[in-house]
C-alpha positions in Angstrom: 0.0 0.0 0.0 1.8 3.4 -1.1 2.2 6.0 1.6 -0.1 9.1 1.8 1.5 11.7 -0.2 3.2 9.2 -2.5 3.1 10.0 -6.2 1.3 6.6 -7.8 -0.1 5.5 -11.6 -4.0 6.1 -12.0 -5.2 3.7 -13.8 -6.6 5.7 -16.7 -2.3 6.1 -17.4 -1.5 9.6 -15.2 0.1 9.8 -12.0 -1.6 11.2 -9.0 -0.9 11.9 -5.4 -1.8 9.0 -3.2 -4.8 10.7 -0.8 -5.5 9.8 2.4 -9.1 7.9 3.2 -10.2 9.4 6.6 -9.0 12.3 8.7 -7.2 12.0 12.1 -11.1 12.3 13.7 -11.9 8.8 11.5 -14.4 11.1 9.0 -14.2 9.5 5.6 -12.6 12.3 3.1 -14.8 11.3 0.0 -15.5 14.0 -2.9 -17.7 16.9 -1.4 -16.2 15.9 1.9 -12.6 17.5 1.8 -10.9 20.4 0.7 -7.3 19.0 -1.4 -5.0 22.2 -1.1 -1.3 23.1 -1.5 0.4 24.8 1.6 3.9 26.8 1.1 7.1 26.3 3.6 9.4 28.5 4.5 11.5 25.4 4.9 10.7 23.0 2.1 9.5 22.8 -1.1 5.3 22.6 0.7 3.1 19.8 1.4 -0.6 18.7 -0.5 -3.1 19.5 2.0 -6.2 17.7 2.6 -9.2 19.6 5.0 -11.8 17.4 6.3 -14.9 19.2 5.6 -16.8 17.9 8.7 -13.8 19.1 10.9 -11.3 21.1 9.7 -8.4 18.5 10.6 -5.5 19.0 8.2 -3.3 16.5 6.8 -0.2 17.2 5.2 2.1 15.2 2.7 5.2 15.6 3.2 4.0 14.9 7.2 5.2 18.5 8.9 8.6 18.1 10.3 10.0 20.5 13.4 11.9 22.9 11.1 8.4 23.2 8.6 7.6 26.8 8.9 4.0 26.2 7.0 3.3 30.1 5.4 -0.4 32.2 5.0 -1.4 34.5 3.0 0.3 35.1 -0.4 3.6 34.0 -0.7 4.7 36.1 -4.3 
C-alpha cells in the first residue's frame, strides 16, 4: 500500500498523489467531503493539503517536520 502523499499511476495512465481515506477524527474524506489544497514552507519545497470538511483537521504530505515553517497568506 503506497504512503499518503506518495506519487502513484492512475489507472486511466497519469500519476496522482496518493490521498488519504479518513482524517485524524476517522471522517471518511470522500468527494464533497474535503478540501485538497497546497500549503507553502518556509522550509521546504510545501506539502498537498487535505481539509476534512466535517472538521477542519488538516493532513499534510510531506508529514510536517520540526523545522516546517507552514506560510499564510500570499507568498509572491
Amino acid at each position: 500500500m503506497p504512503e499518503i502523499g506518495q506519487l502513484v499511476a492512475c489507472t486511466a495512465g497519469g500519476w496522482m498523489v496518493f490521498p488519504p481515506q479518513c482524517c485524524p477524527n476517522n471522517h471518511h474524506l470522500r468527494a464533497n467531503e474535503v478540501i485538497v489544497g497546497h500549503a507553502g514552507c518556509g522550509s521546504c519545497a510545501g506539502h498537498t493539503t487535505w481539509t476534512c470538511s466535517t472538521c477542519d483537521e488538516i493532513i499534510y504530505a510531506p508529514p510536517l517536520s520540526v523545522n516546517c515553517r507552514v506560510l499564510t497568506g500570499p507568498t509572491g
